[in-house]
TIVOLUM-52789 format. One record per residue (C-alpha): x, y, z; residue in one letter. Coordinates in pm, whole numbers, plus 50000, padded with zeros to 5 digits. Example, Ala and Ser with C-alpha at 12.3 -4.5 7.8 and 13.67 -1.06 7.14 Angstrom:
512304955050780A;513674989450714S;
//
This chain:
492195209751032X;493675187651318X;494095153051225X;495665122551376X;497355101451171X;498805064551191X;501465051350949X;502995087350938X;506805076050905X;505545047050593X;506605051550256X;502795064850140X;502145085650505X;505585105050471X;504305117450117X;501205124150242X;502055137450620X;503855168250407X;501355172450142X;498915176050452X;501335205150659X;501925223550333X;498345228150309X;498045240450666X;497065208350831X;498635201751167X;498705165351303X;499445142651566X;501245110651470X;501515077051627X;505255066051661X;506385033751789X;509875054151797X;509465094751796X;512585096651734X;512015087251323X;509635111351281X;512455137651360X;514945127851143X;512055121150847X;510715159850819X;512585190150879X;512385219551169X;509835235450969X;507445205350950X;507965191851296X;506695227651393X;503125217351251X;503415176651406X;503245164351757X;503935129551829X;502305097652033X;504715074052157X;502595043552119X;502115013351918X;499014997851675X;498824969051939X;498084986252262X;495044996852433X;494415029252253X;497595028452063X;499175040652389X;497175070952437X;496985075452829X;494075092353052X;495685129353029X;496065123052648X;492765117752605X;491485145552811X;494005170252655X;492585162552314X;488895153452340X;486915171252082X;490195181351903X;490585162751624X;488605163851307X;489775134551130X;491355104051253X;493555090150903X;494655053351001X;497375042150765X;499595016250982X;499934985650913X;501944954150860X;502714944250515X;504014911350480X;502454879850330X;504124849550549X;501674822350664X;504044819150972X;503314857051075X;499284854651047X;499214858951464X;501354891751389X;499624902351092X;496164903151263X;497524918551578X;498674945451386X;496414949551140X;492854939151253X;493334946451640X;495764980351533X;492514990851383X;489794984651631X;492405000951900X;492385032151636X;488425031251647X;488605033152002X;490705061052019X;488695081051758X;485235073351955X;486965082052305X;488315115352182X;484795120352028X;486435126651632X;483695124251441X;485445111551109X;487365078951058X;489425071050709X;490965036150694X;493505027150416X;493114995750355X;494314974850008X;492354965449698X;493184933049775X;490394921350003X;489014906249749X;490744874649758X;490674852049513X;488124872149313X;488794886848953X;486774915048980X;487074943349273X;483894959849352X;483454994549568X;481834969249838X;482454953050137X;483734917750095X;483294885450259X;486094874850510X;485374830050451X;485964840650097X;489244826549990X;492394848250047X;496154840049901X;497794850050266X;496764859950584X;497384895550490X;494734900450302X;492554879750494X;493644906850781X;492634937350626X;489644921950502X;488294917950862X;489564950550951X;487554967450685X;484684949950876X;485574966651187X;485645002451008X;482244993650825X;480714981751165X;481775016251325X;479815038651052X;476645042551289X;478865062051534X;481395078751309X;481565090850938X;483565060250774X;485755062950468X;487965028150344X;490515031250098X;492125004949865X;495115013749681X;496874984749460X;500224980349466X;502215014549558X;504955023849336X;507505056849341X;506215086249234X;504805094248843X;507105122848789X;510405114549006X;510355078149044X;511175082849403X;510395054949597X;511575033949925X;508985004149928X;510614971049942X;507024956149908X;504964939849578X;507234948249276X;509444958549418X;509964928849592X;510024915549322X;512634936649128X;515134931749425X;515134895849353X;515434894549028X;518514919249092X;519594890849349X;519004861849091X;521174880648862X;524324884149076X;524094849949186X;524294838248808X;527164865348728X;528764850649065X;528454811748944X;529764821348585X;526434804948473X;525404804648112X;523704827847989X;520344808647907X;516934819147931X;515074815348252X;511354813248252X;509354830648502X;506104813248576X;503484835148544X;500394847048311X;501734859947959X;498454881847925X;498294894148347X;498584929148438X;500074946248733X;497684971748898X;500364998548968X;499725028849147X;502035058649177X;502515074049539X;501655103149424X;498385092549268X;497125077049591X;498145102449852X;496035125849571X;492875105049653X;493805115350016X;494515146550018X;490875148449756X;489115128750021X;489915151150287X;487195176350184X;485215156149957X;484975124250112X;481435107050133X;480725090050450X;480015052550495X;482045051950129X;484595027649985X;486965040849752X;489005016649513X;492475039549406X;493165013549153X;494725018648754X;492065013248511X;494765007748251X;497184982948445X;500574971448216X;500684939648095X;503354915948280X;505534911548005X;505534952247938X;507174955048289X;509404925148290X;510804940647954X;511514973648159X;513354957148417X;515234933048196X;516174966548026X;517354985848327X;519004956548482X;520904940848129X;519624909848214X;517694899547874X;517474860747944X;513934863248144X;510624852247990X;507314848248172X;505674812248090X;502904794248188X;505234767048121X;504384735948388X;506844743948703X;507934702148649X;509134713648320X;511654740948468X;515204733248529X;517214737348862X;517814772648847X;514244784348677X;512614763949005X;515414787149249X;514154817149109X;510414808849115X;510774798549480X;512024833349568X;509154855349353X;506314834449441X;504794851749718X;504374879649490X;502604860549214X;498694870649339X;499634905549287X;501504898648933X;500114874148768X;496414883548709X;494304904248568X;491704917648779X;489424943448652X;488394968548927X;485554995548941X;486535032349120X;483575044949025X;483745060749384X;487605074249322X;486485089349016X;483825107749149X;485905121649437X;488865134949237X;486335152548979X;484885168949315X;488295181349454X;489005191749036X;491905168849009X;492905149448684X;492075105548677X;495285084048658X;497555089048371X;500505062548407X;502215062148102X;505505043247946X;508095071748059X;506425066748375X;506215033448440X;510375033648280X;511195062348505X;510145046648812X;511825007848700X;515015032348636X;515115049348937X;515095019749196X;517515000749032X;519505033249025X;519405039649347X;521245000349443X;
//
């Protein structure tokens, strides 16, 4: 199968760009610089890639008039994975550029080289404010906790608008983690944003010769992170590939998220830093340094601090089609892949 693919160089489209050559795939990836998708696979791989020099924000990605006619009726799947992940109020005009323009640019490109099948990756969190993810479209004037999601929420639109011309699949994972088995990971996103601070918070203490206290960490004591190994997701891919429904929305979500306080405990433990507790203590009841940390994790907080219940009815269906096995992230897991990033510092 030829496929184009956006997001090829990311931490999830690596995994899956050689998951996808080892099974005989060969692919055309956008590249803002072609020069990273050399150094990220080997001679081998490259011999199975070719490379667009373009960008999510232009016309087309960059694909020229010779492009186009070179490759019309070549492709057999366009997989859009790109996008911007960052949660800043000040970078909405950025964010939506990227990632809701980025994507009607990738429609374009997949209707003018006449591919008849589309799969967006989007994020399970669309669903704003909600505490309950469905395998539906969601409003965009729903409320969203950054323009992020708001983004990809009106760029699932886009893709859903597009299904009378092409074969539409959207794709939600929740928050991307290293890898069941290896714990290999290079995300600086979600938690493990969130780990890198506390590893931060940590030296500064050591640093000040501060007490050693406990520090409360404002959150719920009963939330659950939705964690997803790498692995996991670019397995709903690679299942999707042949067994994909059209016009379909897949959640790739953990039915049995850990608790907050299970993965706080796991850090604590891999970092020797024992004096954190989550609290849904008031923040005006904090002291100086419990409000510094707090400033520095709370963008993360809508993706750590609840406890949504999703249904991947959908995702369940597929990977029982392609005959592979439901999620199974278990405590040497989830401690193998807190281990291995703070290992790797």
């Amino acid at each position: 199968m030829n496929i184009f693919m956006t997001g090829a160089t990311g931490f999830l489209g690596g995994r899956l760009a050689r998951e996808l050559i080892a099974r005989g795939h060969r692919l055309c990836v956008l590249a803002r610089t072609p020069q990273k998708v050399t150094a990220m696979f080997t001679k081998s791989e490259l011999r199975s890639i070719d490379v667009l020099a373009g960008d999510l924000t232009a016309p087309l990605l960059g694909a020229d008039e010779a492009f186009i006619q070179s490759n019309v009726d070549q492709f057999d799947l366009v997989l859009h994975m790109a996008a911007l992940v960052k949660f800043d109020e000040e970078l909405r005009e950025e964010l939506f550029d990227t990632n809701l323009m980025g994507t009607r640019q990738a429609l374009a490109l997949t209707k003018a080289l006449h591919c008849p099948r589309f799969f967006h990756v989007s994020t399970a969190y669309t669903l704003g404010a909600r505490e309950a993810g469905d395998e539906t479209l969601y409003a965009t004037d729903q409320p969203f906790h950054n323009p992020y999601e708001e983004s990809k929420a009106h760029a699932e639109r886009e893709v859903w608008a597009a299904r009378h011309d092409l074969a539409v699949s959207i794709f939600r994972p929740a928050i991307i983690v290293g890898d069941s088995k290896t714990g290999e990971a290079d995300s600086k996103f979600t938690m493990y944003g969130y780990m890198r601070a506390l590893e931060v918070f940590k030296r500064r203490l050591e640093r000040r010769g501060a007490p050693a206290e406990p520090i409360r960490l404002l959150g719920s004591e009963t939330g659950t992170s939705n964690l997803v190994p790498v692995d996991y997701v670019a397995d709903v891919l690679l299942a999707a590939i042949e067994h994909a429904r059209p016009n379909t929305i897949y959640n790739v979500t953990n039915d049995a998220p850990p608790r907050n306080e299970t993965m706080l405990e796991y850090m604590k433990q891999a970092l020797a830093f024992p004096h954190l507790k989550i609290t849904e203590t008031q923040s005006s009841k904090l002291s100086n340094v419990e409000h510094t940390f707090n400033e520095m994790v709370k963008v993360f907080n809508p993706y750590l601090n609840r406890n949504i219940v999703f249904n991947d009815q959908n995702t369940k269906q597929l990977l029982a089609d392609a005959g592979y096995k439901p999620l199974d992230l278990d405590e040497r897991s989830l401690r193998r892949i807190v281990d291995a990033y703070y290992d790797t510092k």
